[in-house]
C-alpha positions in Angstrom: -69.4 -40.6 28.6 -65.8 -38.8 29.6 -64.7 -37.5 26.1 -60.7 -37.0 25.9 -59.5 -34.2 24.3 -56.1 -33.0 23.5 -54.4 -30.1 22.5 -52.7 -30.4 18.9 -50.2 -28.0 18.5 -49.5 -26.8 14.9 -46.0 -25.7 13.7 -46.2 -22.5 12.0 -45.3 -22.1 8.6 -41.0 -21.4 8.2 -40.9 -17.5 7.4 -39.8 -17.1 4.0 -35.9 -16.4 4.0 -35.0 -12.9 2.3 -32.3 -13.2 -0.1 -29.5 -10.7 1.2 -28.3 -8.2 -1.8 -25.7 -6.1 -1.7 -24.6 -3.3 -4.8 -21.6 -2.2 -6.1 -20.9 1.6 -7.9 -18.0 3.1 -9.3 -17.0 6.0 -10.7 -13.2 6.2 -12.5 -11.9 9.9 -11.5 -12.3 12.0 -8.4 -13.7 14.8 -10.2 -16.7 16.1 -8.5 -19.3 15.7 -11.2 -17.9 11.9 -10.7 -18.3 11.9 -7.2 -21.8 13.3 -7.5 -22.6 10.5 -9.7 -21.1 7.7 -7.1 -23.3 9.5 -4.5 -26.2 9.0 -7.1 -25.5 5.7 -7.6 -25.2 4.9 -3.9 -28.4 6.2 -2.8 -30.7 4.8 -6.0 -29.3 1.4 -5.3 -30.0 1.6 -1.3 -33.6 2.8 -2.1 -33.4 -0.1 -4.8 -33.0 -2.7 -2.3 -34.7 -1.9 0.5 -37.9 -1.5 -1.7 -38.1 -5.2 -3.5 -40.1 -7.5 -1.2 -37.7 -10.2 0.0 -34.6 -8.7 -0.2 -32.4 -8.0 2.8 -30.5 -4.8 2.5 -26.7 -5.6 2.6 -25.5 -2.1 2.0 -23.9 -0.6 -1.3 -20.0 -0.9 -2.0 -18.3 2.2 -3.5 -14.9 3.1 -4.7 -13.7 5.9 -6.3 -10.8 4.6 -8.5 -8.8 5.7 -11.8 -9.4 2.2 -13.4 -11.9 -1.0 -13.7 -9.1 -2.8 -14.6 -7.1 -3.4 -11.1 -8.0 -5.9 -8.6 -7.0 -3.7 -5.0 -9.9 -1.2 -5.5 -11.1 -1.2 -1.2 -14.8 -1.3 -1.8 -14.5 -4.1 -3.9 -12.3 -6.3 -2.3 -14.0 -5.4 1.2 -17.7 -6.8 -1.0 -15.9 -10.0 -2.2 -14.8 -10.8 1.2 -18.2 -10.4 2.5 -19.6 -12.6 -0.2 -16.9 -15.3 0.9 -18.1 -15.0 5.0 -22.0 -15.8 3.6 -23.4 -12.6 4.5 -24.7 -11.5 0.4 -26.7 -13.8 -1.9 -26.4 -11.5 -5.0 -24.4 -8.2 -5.8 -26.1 -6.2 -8.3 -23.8 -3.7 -10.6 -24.5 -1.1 -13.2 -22.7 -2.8 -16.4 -20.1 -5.4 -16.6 -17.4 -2.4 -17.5 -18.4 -0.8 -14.0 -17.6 -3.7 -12.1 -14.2 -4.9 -14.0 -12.8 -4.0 -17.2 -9.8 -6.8 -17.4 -11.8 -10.2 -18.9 -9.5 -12.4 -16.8 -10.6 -10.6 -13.8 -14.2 -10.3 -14.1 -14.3 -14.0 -14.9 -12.7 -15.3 -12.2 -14.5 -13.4 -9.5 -18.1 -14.2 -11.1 -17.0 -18.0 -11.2 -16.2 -17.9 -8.0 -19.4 -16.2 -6.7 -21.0 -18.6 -9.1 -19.1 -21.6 -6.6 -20.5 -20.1 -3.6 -23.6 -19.8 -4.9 -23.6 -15.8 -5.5 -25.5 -14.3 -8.2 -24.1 -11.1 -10.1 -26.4 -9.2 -11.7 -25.9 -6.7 -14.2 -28.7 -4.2 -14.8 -27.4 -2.5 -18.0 -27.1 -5.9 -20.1 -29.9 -7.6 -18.1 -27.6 -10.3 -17.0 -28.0 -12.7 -14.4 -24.4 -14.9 -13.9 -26.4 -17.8 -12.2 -28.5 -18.1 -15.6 -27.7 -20.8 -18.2 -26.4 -18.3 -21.1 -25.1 -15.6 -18.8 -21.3 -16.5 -18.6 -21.3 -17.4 -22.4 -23.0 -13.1 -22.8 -20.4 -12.2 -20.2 -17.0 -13.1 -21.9 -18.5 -11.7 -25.1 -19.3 -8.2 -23.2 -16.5 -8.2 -21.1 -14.1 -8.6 -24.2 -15.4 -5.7 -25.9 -15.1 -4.2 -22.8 -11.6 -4.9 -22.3 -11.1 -3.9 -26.0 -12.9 -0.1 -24.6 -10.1 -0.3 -21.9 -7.0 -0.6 -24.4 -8.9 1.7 -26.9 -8.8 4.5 -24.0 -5.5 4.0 -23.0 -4.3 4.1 -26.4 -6.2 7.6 -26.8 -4.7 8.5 -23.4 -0.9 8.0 -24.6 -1.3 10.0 -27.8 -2.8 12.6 -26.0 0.8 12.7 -23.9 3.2 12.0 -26.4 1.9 15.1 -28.3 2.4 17.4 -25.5 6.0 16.0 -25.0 6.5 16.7 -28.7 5.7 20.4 -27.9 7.3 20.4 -24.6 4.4 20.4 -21.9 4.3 17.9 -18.9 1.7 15.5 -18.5 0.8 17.0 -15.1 2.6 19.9 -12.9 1.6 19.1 -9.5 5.0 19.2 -7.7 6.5 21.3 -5.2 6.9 24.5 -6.2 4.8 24.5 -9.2 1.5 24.5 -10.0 -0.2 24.1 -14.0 -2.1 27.1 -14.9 -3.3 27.3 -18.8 -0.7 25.2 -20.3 2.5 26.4 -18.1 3.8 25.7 -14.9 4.0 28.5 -12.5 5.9 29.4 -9.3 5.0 29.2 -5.8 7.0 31.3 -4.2 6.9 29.8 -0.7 7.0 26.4 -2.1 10.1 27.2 -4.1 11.7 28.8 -1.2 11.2 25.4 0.3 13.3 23.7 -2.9 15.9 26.2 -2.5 16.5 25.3 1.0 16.9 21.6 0.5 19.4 22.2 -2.3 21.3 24.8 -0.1 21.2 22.3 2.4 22.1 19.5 0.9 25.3 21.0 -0.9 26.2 22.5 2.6 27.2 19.0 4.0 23.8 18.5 5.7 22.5 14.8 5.6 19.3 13.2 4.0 17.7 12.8 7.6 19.4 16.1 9.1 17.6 18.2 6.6 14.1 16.3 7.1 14.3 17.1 10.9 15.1 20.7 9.9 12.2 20.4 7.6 9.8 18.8 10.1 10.8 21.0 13.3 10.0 24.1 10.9 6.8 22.9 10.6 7.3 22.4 6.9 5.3 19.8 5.0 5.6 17.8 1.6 3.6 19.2 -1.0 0.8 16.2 0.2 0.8 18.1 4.3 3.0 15.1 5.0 6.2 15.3 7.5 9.5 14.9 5.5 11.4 11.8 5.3 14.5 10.3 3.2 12.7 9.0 -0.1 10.8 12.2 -0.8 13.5 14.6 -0.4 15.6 12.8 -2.6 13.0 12.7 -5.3 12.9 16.4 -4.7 17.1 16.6 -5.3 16.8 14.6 -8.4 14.2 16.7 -9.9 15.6 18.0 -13.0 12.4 19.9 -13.3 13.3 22.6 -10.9 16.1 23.9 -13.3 13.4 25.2 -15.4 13.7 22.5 -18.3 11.8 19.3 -19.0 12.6 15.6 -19.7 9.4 14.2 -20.5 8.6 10.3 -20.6 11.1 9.0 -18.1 8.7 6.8 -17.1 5.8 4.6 -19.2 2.9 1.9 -18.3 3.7 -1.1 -18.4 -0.1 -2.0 -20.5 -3.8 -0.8 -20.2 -4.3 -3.7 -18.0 -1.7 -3.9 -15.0 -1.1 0.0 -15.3 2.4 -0.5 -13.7 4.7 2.1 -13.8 8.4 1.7 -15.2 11.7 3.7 -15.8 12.2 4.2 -19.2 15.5 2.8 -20.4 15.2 3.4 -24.3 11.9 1.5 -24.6 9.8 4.7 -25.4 11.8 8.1 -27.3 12.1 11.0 -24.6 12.0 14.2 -25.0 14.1 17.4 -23.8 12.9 20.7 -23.6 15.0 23.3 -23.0 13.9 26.9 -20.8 10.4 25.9 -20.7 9.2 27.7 -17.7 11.0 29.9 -14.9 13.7 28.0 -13.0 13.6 27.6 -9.1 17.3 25.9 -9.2 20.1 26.9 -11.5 21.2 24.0 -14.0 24.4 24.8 -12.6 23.4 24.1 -8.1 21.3 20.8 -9.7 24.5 19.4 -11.3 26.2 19.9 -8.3 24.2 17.9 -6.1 24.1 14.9 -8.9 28.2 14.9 -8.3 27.6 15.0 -4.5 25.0 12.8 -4.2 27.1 10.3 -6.6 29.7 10.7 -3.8 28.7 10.2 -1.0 26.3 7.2 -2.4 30.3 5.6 -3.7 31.7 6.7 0.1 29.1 5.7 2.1 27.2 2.5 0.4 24.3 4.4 1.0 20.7 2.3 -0.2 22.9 -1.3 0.6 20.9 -1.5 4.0 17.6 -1.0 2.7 17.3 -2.2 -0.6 18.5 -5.7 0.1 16.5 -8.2 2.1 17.0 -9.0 5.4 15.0 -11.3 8.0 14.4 -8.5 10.4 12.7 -6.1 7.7 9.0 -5.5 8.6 9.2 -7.7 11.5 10.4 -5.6 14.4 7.6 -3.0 15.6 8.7 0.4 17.8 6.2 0.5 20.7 6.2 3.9 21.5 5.1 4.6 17.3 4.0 1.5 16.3 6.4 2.2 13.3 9.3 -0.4 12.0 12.7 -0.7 12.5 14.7 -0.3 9.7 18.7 -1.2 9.5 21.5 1.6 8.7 24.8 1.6 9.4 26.3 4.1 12.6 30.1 4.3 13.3 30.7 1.0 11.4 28.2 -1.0 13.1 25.3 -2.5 11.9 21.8 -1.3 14.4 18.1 -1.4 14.1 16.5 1.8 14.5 12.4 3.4 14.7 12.1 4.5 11.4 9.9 7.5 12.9 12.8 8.6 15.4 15.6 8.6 13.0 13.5 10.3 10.1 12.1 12.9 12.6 13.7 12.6 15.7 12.5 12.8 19.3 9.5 15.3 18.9 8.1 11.7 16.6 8.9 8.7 18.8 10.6 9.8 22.3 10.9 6.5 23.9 12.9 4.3 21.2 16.2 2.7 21.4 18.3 1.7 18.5 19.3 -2.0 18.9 22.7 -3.4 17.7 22.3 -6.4 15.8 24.6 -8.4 17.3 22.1 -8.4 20.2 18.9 -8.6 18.0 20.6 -12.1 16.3 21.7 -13.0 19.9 18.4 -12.6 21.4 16.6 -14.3 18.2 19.0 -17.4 18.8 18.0 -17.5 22.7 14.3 -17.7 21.9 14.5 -20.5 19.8 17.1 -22.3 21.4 19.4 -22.0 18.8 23.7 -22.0 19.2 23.2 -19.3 16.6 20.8 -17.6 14.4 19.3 -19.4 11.5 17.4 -17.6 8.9 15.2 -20.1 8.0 14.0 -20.9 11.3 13.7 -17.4 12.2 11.4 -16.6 9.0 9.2 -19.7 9.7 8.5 -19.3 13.3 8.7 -15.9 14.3 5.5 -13.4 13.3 7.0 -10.1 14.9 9.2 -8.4 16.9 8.0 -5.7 19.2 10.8 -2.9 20.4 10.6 -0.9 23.8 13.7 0.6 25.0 16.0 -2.9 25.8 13.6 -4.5 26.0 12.1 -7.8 22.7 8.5 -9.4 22.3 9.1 -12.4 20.4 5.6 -13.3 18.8 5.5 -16.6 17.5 3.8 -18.2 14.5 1.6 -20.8 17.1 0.5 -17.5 19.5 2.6 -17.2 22.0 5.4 -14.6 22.9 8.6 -14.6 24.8 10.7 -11.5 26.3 14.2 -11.2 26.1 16.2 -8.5 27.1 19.5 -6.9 25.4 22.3 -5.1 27.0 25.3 -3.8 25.6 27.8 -6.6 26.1 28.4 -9.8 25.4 25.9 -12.9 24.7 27.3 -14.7 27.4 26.9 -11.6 29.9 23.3 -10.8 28.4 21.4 -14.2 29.1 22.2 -15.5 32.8 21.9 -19.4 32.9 18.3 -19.6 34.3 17.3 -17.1 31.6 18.9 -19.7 28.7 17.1 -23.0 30.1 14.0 -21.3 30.5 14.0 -20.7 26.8 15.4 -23.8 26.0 12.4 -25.2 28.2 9.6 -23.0 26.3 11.3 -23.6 22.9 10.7 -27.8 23.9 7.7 -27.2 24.5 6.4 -25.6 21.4 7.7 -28.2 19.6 6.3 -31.2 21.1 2.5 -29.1 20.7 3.6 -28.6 17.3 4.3 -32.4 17.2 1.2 -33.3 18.8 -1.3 -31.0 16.4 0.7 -32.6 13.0 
């Protein structure tokens, strides 16, 4: 008797799928008792993790901010977007005031962890947010933490106000200066610096003149930074230096969004006269007010860059990788590397201002315009990129187009091949743009 026998294969059992946990710490000063606690915190939660049987280590995400209560701390954000790409299943935190102070905030992230299916839990109120009663616990906790927030900042801002009211600044880290038990003393290189950029200034020098003095000294803002315009004004309008104080020219906004604003009678200031030893006579920083108040009525100086323009932030130098920026040179408006014309050749040796009659011209050729339109420019143009006379139009759909300026006329600049080429490419966008709507 022929006995048939077959081989029955058995599926194995699915391995059980870890649950990938990630963990959050934060520490609200960069003081280094804090930053040993942050370390703390990283390495007990990574030894946490990696110990509890089915769990998938997903690493630990840090920041060392000033405040739970705004929403661009790195570590955070860079967590949240991992939790969004599937790649954590939960986020454990110390305490709900660790991970965000603001209600609003705290609530709307956990919801939408909740949507994707992300638990948060907190170790210090034994909290789980996927739980039935753990939202309801969480906007109780988070309110009183939110009420801890205000209650500090409150503390905060009487602690200031009663060292304006006896003439000491909030903090003395400036140029030139440095707090030392409860005044502000000289550096005497630092100040030599100050002196310099006053003597400078009144002598006829320009904002960008002086920085490339500055920079080719090897000179460096009080940060190691290389000079440019912004900070060496703030320097010139530093009332500071003349060895009084005007305290509370600025305030926060609130204990939430922490924004900083001038103070334009909101909040009493306060003067203090001969408070500390001067680096600038009152009578040199009134001068360069009157001067600077010139020149800014002569020259419309600020009218290029504080107002909005189409080209801001969208043309790129290649030699820097830094952006153009738009001023004003023998009555004609150009583009220019902001690296170059802050420090000058030893920053970006290869750039080339552009004129912007030929940046509109070239903008209009791309598209296949008669002339520039704003509108159309914003919409379908990502970024310009800048090498010598040479623009790399980058387009919204991907591709790029090169045109190339010369100092004449639009007619002279695009030969008649070059325009119905563009006209060609500019077509054909457009009908793929038709055909993917």
């Amino acid at each position: 008797m022929n006995r048939k026998v077959e081989r029955v294969q058995f599926k194995l059992p699915p391995k059980p799928q870890l649950t990938k946990v990630a963990a959050y710490a934060r520490v609200s000063s960069g003081k280094d008792t804090m930053l040993h606690s942050l370390s703390a915190q990283v390495s007990y939660y990574s030894e946490y993790i990696q110990s509890h049987p089915g769990w998938l280590y997903c690493g630990v995400y840090a920041d060392e901010a000033f405040t739970g209560t705004k929403e661009d701390r790195a570590g955070f954000q860079e967590m949240l977007s991992e939790c969004r790409a599937g790649k954590i299943d939960m986020v454990i935190t110390k305490s709900i005031s660790r991970f965000a102070r603001n209600t609003v905030t705290l609530l709307a992230t956990v919801r939408e962890l909740r949507e994707l299916g992300i638990d948060v839990y907190f170790e210090e109120q034994n909290i789980h947010t996927m739980s039935a009663d753990g939202e309801l616990m969480m906007t109780i906790l988070a309110s009183y933490a939110q009420e801890e927030s205000r209650s500090n900042s409150e503390n905060q801002k009487w602690r200031i106000k009663a060292n304006f009211e006896e003439g000491k600044p909030w903090t003395g880290r400036m140029l030139g200066y440095r707090y030392k038990d409860g005044q502000l003393e000289v550096i005497p290189e630092e100040a030599e610096i100050v002196r310099r950029i006053f003597a400078d200034y009144l002598s006829g020098m320009g904002y960008l003149l002086i920085c490339r003095g500055l920079n080719g000294d090897g000179l460096t803002t009080l940060d190691g930074y290389p000079w440019r315009v912004g900070t060496l004004m703030k320097v010139l309008r530093n009332y500071d230096y003349t060895g009084n104080l005007l305290l509370q020219k600025t305030y926060r906004e609130n204990h939430i969004t922490k924004k900083r604003l001038l103070n334009r009678g909101e909040h009493p200031m306060y003067h203090a006269l001969e408070t500390h030893e001067p680096v600038i006579p009152l009578e040199t920083f009134n001068a360069v007010q009157a001067e600077m108040a010139r020149r800014a009525e002569k020259y419309g100086q600020g009218s290029d860059t504080n107002s909005f323009l189409p080209f801001s932030h969208k043309i790129t130098c290649a030699c820097c990788g830094g952006y153009f920026n738009r001023k004003t040179a023998r009555g004609k408006k150009i583009w220019i590397c902001r690296t170059y014309n802050t420090v000058g050749k030893s920053g970006c040796s290869g750039s080339k201002a552009v004129p912007e009659e030929a940046l509109l011209s070239a903008a209009a050729e791309v598209l296949g315009l008669e002339e520039f339109d704003e509108a159309v420019f914003s919409e379908t143009v990502e970024g310009i990129t800048a090498e010598g006379n040479t623009l790399i139009f980058r387009f919204a759909d991907g591709l790029e187009q090169t045109a190339v300026w010369a100092d004449r006329s639009r007619s002279e600049s695009w030969t008649p091949e070059m325009k119905e080429k563009a006209r060609q490419q500019t077509a054909e966008r457009r009908r793929n743009e038709r055909t993917e709507k």
